[in-house]
C-alpha positions in Angstrom: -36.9 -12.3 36.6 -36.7 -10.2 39.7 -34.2 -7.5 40.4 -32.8 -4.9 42.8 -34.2 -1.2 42.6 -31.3 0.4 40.9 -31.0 2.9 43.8 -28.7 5.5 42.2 -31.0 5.8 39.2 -34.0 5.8 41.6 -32.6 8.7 43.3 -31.8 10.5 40.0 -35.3 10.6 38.5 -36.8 11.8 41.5 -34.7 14.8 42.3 -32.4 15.9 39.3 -35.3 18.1 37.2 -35.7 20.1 40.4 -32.1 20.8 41.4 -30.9 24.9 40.6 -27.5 23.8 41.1 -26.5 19.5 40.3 -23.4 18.8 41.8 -24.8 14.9 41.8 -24.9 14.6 37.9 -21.8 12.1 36.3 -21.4 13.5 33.1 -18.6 15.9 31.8 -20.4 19.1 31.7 -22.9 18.2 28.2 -21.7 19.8 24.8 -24.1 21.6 22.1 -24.1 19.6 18.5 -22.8 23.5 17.1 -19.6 22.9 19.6 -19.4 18.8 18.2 -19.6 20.1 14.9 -17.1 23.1 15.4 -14.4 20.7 16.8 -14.6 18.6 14.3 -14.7 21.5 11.7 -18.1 20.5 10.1 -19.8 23.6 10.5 -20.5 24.1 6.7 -21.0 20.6 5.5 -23.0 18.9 8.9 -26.7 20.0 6.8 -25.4 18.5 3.7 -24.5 15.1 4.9 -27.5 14.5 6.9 -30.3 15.9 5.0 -30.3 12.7 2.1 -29.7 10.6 5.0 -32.5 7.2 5.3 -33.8 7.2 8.9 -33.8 3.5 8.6 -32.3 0.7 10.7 -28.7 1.4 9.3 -25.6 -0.9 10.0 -27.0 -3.4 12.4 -23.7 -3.8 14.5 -22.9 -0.1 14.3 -21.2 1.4 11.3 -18.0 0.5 10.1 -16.8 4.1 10.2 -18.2 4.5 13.8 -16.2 0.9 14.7 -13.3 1.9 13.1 -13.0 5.4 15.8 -13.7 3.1 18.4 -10.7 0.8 17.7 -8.8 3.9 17.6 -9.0 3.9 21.5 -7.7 1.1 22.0 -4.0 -0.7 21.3 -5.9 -4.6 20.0 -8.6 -4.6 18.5 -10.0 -4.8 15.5 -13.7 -4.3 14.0 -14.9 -8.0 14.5 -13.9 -7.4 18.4 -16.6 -4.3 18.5 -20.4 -4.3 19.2 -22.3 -1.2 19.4 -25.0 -0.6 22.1 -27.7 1.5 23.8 -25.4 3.4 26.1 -23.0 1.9 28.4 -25.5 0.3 30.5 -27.0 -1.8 27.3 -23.5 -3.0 27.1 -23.0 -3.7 30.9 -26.4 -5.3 30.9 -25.8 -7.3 27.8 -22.5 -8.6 28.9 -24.0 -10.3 32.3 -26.7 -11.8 30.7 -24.3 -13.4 27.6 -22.0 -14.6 30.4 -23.8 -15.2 33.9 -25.7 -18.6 34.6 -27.3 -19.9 37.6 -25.1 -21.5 40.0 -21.9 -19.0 38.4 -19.4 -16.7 40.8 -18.9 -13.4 40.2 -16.8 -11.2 41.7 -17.5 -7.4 42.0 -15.4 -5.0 43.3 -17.8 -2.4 45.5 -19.1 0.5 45.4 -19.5 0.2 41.6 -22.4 1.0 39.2 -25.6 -1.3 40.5 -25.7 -3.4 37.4 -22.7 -5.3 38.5 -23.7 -6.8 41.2 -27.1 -6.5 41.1 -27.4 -8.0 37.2 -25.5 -11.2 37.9 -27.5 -11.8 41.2 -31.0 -11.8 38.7 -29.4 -14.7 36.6 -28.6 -16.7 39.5 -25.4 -16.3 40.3 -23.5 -15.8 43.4 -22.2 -12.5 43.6 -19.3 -11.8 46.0 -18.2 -8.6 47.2 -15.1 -6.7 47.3 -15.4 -3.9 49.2 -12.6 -0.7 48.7 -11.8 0.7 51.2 -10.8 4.5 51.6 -7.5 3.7 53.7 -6.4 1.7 50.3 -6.9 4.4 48.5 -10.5 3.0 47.6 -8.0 0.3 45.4 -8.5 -2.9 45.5 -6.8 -5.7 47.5 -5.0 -7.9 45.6 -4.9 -10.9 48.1 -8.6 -11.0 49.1 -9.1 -10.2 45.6 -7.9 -13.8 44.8 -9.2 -15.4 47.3 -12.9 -14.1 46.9 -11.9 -15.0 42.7 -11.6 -18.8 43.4 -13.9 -20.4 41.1 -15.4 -17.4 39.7 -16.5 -17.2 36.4 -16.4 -13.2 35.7 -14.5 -10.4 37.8 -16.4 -7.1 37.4 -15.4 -3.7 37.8 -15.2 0.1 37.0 -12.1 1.7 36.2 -11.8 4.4 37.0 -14.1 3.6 39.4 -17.5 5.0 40.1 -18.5 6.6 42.6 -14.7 7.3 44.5 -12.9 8.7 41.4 -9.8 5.8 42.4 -7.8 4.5 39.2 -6.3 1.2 38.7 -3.1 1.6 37.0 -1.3 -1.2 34.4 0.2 -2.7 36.9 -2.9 -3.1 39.3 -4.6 -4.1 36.0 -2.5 -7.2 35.0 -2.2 -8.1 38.8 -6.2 -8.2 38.4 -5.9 -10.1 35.3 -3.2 -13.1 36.3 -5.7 -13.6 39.3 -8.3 -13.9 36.7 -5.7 -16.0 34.3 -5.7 -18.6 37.4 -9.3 -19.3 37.3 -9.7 -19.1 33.7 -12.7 -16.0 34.8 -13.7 -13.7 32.5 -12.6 -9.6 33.5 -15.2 -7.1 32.7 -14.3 -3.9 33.2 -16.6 -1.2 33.0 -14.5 2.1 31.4 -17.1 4.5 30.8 -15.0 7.5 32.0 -11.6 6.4 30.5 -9.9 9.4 29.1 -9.9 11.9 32.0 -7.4 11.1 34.1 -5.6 13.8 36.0 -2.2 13.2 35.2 -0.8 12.7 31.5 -2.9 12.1 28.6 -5.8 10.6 30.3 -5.7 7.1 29.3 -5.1 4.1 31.8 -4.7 0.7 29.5 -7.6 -1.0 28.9 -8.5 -4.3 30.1 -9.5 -5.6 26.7 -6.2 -5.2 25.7 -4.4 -6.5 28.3 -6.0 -9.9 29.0 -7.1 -12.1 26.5 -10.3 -12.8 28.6 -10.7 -9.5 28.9 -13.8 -7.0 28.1 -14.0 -3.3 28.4 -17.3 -1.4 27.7 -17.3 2.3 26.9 -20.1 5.2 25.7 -20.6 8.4 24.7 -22.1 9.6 28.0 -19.2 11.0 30.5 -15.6 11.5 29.1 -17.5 12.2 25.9 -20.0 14.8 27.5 -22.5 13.2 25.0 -25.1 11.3 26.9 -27.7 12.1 24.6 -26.5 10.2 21.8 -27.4 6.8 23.7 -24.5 4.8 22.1 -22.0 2.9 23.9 -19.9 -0.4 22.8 -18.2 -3.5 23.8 -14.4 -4.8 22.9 -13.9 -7.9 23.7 -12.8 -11.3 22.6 -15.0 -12.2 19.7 -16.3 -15.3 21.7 -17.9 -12.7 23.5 -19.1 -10.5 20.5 -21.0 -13.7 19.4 -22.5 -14.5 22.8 -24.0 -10.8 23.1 -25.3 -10.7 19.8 -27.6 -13.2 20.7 -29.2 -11.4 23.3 -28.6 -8.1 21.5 -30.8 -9.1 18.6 -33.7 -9.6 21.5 -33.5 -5.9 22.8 -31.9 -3.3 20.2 -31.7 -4.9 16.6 -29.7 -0.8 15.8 -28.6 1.7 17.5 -29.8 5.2 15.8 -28.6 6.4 12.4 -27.6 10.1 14.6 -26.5 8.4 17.2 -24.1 6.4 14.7 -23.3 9.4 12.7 -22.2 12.2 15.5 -20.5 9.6 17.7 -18.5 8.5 15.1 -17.9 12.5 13.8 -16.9 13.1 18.1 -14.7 10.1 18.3 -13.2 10.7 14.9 -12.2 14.2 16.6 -11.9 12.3 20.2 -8.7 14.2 20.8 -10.4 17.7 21.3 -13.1 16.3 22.8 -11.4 14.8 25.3 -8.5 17.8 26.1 -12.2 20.2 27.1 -13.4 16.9 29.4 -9.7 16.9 30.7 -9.5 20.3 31.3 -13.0 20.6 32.3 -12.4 17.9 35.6 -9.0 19.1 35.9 -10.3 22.8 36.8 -13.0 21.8 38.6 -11.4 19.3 40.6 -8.9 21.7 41.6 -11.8 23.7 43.1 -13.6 20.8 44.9 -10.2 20.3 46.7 -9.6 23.7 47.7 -13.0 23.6 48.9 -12.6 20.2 51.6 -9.5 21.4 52.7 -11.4 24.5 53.8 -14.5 22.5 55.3 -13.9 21.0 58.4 -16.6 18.9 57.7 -16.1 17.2 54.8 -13.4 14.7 54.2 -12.3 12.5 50.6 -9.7 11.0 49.2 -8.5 12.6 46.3 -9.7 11.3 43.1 -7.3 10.2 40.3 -9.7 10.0 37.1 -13.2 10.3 36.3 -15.9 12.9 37.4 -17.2 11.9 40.9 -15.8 12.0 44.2 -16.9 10.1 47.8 -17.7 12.6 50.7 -17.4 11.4 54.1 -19.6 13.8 56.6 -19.2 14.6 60.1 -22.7 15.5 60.7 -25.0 12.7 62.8 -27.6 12.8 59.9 -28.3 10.1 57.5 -27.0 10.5 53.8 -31.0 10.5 52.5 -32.0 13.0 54.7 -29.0 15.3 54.2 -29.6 15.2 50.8 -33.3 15.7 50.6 -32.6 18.6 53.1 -29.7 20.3 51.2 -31.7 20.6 48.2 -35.0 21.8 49.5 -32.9 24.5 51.4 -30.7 25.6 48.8 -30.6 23.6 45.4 -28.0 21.6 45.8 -28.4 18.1 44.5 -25.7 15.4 45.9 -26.3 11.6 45.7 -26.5 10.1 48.9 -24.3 6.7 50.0 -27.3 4.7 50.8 -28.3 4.5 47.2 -24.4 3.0 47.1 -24.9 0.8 50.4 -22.5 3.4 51.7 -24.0 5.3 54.8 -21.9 8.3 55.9 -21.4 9.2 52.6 -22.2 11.3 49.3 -21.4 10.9 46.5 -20.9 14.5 44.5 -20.2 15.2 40.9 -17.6 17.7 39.9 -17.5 17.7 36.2 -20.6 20.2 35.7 -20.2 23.9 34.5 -17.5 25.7 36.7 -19.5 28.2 38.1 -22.2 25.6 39.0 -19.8 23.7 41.1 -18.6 27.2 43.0 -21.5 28.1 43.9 -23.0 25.4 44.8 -20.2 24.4 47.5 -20.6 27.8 49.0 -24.3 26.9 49.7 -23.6 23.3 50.4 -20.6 25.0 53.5 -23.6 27.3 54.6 -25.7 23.9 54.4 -23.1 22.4 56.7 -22.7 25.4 58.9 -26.3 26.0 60.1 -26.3 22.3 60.7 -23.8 22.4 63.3 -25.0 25.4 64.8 -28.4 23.5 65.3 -26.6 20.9 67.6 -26.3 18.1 64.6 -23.2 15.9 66.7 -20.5 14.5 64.6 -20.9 11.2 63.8 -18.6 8.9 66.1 
């Protein structure tokens, strides 16, 4: 099976151990397993519960107790409609492959994380395109939305969406899912930063719960500032369950017994967890806004959720080598939009340690400062 470099991971492992200041990292700002264990009021009995624990497989499917605080998220579903998996991206990845045959349609609604389009396309389908655009909002249309659904088999996206930070609401979400309805497609909607929105109590509705074809996958890694426990899940339709579970027992038989054991303690506690990550991108966002509309170079549109925003640059300079230069310069690590087919753009990451982001935007304005001074012409 061939496949597409994945281009944002690509440009990840090359740059991210040397950057002094990562503004291009995805994650709420990592916590410590003494601050898990403090918001969940552990402290004094974390030793004792681990210590007799057997380091062996464990609950193949994930733990009861960890399914259990992973229904709790959502408004339908129950344990049998749960799968746990390596990370979000195991339960992306294992998705596509359950569902996607040669000769299917999918539909993926770009930019969005690579294995959406990029998966389906290694099993043979066709994969078609939806493009957001920022004078939507970066939200989907709803018309070439159907239209590009006819005979599709699966609908893919992110929501909220990665990289532009845009949030589908419940009304945008059941639009989605009648077109679906109509084709009888499958929805898989990729929620991996569901929890952080920037208005109420974080949560958008879930697309597992509001379509009976529908699937939702979820982790640890970004609302939950826990990447390093690589555990993520699937809710979905137990037709679905079953189909994944053949593939999973070919790539992860378990997920660890720690990994089981502090995501369920975090997401048993997901409440506190969650009001830091909320507060954390609600700050920080707050400064990254400040910030454009004090750089006349630099234009956005304003994310609703999540922890990364699209930069549109007015410097004639490819996204690559503004990056690469940027960070040899000063430090500052963004993403670039060719690793999202996006030229003219970066893609930055605001949900890192407060102090991180602030001054690495004042080095980033210098960045863009001496570049205009040395003649760089705005981009037509």
């Amino acid at each position: 099976m061939k496949i597409r470099e994945f281009g944002v991971e690509i440009w990840m492992n090359a740059y991210e151990n040397d950057a002094k200041f990562n503004l291009a990292e995805t994650c709420v700002d990592s916590i410590t397993v003494a601050e898990l264990l403090s918001m969940a009021g552990r402290n004094d009995t974390a030793l004792a519960e681990l210590l007799p624990m057997r380091l062996g497989y464990g609950a193949i499917e994930g733990s009861d107790r960890l399914k259990d605080a992973i229904c709790r998220l959502y408004q339908e579903q129950k344990r049998e409609n749960v799968i746990v998996t390596h990370g979000t991206i195991g339960a992306n990845h294992l998705v596509h492959v359950a569902l996607v045959e040669p000769g299917d349609t999918v539909v993926s609604i770009v930019p969005t994380y690579q294995q959406h389009t990029s998966i389906p396309e290694s099993c043979g389908a066709e994969v078609r395109l939806l493009w957001l655009k920022p004078e939507n909002g970066f939200l989907p249309d709803l018309a070439e939305l159907a239209e590009l659904a006819r005979g599709a088999k699966l609908i893919a996206l992110t929501n909220p969406n990665n990289p532009t930070g845009s949030l589908i609401d419940r009304t945008g979400l059941e639009a989605i899912a009648a077109i679906a309805r109509a084709e009888g497609a499958w929805v898989l909607c990729d929620e991996v930063y569901r929890g952080i929105d920037q208005e109420g109590d974080g949560f958008t509705p879930a697309m597992c719960d509001l379509y009976e074809k529908g699937i939702s996958t979820c982790g640890m890694s970004k609302a939950f500032s826990l990447a390093g426990l690589r555990l993520g899940w699937i809710a979905a339709p137990e037709e679905v369950i079953r189909a994944v579970f053949i593939h999973r027992d070919y790539t992860t038989i378990s997920v660890g017994r720690l990994d089981d054991h502090f995501s369920a303690l975090a997401l048993e506690n997901s409440e506190r967890v969650l009001e830091r990550s909320r507060r954390m991108t609600r700050t920080n966002l707050k400064i990254l806004d400040d910030w454009i509309a004090g750089e006349p170079k630099i234009s956005y549109v304003k994310p609703k959720s999540g922890t990364t925003a699209l930069l549109r640059y007015d410097l004639d300079m490819p996204s690559a080598e503004l990056c690469r230069s940027l960070q040899a310069e000063t430090g500052v690590m963004l993403l670039p939009g060719s690793a999202l087919d996006m030229e003219g753009w970066l893609r930055i990451g605001y949900a890192c340690d407060t102090e991180v982001l602030r001054q690495g935007l004042a080095l980033f304005s210098r960045f863009l400062a001496r570049q205009a001074g040395a003649g760089r012409s705005p981009v037509p």
